[in-house]
N, C-alpha and C positions, 0 to 999 in steps of 0.2 A: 553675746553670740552674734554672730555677721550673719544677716540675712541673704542668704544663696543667692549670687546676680546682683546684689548692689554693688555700688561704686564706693569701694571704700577710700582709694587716694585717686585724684584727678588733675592732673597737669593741664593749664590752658596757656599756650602762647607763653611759655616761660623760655628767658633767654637773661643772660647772664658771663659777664665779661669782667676781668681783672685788669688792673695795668702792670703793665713790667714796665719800669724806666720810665723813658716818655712815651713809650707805645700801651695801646688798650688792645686786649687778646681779646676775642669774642670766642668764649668756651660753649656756650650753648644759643642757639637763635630758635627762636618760634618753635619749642618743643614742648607735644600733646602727648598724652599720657594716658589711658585711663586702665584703676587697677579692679578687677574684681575681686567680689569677697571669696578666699578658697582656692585663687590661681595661685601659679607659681611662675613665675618669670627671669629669667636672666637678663641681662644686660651687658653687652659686650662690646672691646673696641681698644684700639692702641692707647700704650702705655700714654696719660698726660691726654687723653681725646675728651676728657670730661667727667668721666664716670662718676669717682665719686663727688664730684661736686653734683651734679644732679642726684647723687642718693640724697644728700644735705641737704639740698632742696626738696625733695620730696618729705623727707623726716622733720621740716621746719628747725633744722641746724642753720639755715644762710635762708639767704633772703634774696629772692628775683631782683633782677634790674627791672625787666616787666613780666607782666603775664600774674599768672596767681597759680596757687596751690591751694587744692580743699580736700581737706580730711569730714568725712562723714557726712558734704554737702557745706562744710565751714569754712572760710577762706581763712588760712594761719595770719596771715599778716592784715587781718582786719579784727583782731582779739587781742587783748592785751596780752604782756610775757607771762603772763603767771596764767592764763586762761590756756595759751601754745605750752605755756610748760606741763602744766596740769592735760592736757590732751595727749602729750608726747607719752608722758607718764600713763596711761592706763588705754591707749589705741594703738601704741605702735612698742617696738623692739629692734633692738639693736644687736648688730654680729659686729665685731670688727675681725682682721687679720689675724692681730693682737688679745686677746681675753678680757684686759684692762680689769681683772677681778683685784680685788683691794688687799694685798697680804696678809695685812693680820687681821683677817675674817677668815672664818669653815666656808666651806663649800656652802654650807647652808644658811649659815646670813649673808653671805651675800647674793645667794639668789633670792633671799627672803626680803632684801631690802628695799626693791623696789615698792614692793606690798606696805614695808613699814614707812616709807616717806608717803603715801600714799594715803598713811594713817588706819591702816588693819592692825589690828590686834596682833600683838605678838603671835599668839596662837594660831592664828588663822595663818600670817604669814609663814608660818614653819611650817601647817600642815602642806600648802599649797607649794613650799618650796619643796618640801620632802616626797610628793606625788611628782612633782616635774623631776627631782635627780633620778627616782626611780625609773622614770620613764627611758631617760638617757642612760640607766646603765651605773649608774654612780650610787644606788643606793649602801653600799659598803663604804662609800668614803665621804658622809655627811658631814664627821669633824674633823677633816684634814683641810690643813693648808691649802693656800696655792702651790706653794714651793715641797708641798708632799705630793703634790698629781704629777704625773704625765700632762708633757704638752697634749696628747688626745683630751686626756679629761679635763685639763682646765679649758680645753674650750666647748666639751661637752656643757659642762659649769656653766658657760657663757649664754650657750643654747639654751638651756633652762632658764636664764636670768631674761632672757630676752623675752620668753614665752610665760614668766612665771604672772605676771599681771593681765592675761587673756586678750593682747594686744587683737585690732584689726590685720595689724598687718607687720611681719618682721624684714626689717629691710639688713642684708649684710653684704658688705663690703669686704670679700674676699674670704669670706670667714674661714677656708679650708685651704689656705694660702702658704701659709705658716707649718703645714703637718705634710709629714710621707704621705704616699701616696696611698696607703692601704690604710693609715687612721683617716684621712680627707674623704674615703669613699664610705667609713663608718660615721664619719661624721655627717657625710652630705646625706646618708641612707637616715641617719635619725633624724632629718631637718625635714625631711620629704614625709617619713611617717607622722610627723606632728603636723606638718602641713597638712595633710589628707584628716586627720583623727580629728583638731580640733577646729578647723573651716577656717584655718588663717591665711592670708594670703602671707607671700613669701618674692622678694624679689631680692635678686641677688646682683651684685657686679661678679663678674668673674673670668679670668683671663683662660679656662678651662674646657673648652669647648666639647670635650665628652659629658662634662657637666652639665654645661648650659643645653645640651643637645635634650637631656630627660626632666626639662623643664617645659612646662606647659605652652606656654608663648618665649619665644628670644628675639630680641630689641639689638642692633649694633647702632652703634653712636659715632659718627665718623663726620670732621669738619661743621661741628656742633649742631647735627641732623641724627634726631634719631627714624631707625625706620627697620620694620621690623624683617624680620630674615625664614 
């Protein structure tokens, strides 16, 4: 459980640049961050301005050129890969565009799965999957497919899988991108209720700006500055 008003993810002077060709693109320079436990944030800014490489960095997917990233006080990239991977696994969550749920799994192992690499008990892991599908709405479709959901529910699915290990904090990267407009605002209306219910933070990219508007804080990223709006 995330103590009210800490700092669960904290950007210091992170800055991070690719090469194309023979030229080096500077994607992000001396970007600060700090997330509290329970907000909710958007992030916003032209297509290719950074975004989601900065989500990557926040979630310890990519790794700064400088600066650091600390999860719970921790620097990721001062802990070995199984200590960042083992942290990823049970402090943070994952949206993407995409669902990326595993076809031939139910709905319910694979939101249960994180729980079992985790090394929970079969048991526990199903009850704890089977309380999150409910919450999203899916408890009638615990043993279907992927390819038996709707695109809403497999990303409902997604939603549960992200929240099913009691993360700090769920970071998604366009997660209502992919769905009409009327499954995107069911889907954004259940991310908001599990944000408030279980005190997780929630920061989003998102090209949506009615969206990002009923978020708690909004960030634009623009010529690799972010600065809040």
């Amino acid at each position: 459980m995330n103590e009210q008003g800490s700092i669960v993810i904290q950007a210091n002077n992170v800055s991070r640049g690719f090469r194309q060709g023979p030229k080096r693109v500077q994607v992000l320079s001396d970007v600060n961050l700090q997330v509290p436990a329970g907000t909710s944030m958007a992030i916003v800014g032209a297509s290719g301005a950074g975004k989601s490489t900065l989500l990557h960095l926040l979630g310890g997917l990519d790794r700064p050129d400088e600066g650091e990233v600390l999860v719970d006080g921790r620097s990721l990239w001062k802990m070995s890969d199984r200590e960042r991977s083992d942290l990823r696994n049970s402090r943070m969550g994952f949206i993407y565009q995409f669902h990326h749920l595993l076809p031939e799994f139910t709905a319910l192992e694979n939101v249960a799965m994180p729980l079992l690499i985790r090394g929970e008990s079969t048991a526990v892991a199903a009850r704890r999957a089977t309380d999150l599908l409910d919450k999203v709405g899916l408890e009638q479709r615990l043993d279907h497919k992927p390819g038996e959901l709707s695109g809403g529910e497999r990303q409902r699915a997604a939603v549960a899988r992200a929240l099913v290990g009691g993360p700090g904090c769920v970071l998604g990267d366009e997660p209502t991108g992919n769905l009409d407009e009327r499954t995107a605002n069911h889907v954004f209306e259940q991310l908001l209720e599990l944000n408030t219910e279980l005190n997780t933070s929630l920061i989003l990219v998102t090209h949506d700006m009615r969206l990002a508007a009923r978020l708690n804080q909004r960030f634009e990223l623009h010529m690799g500055s972010l600065k809040p709006f």
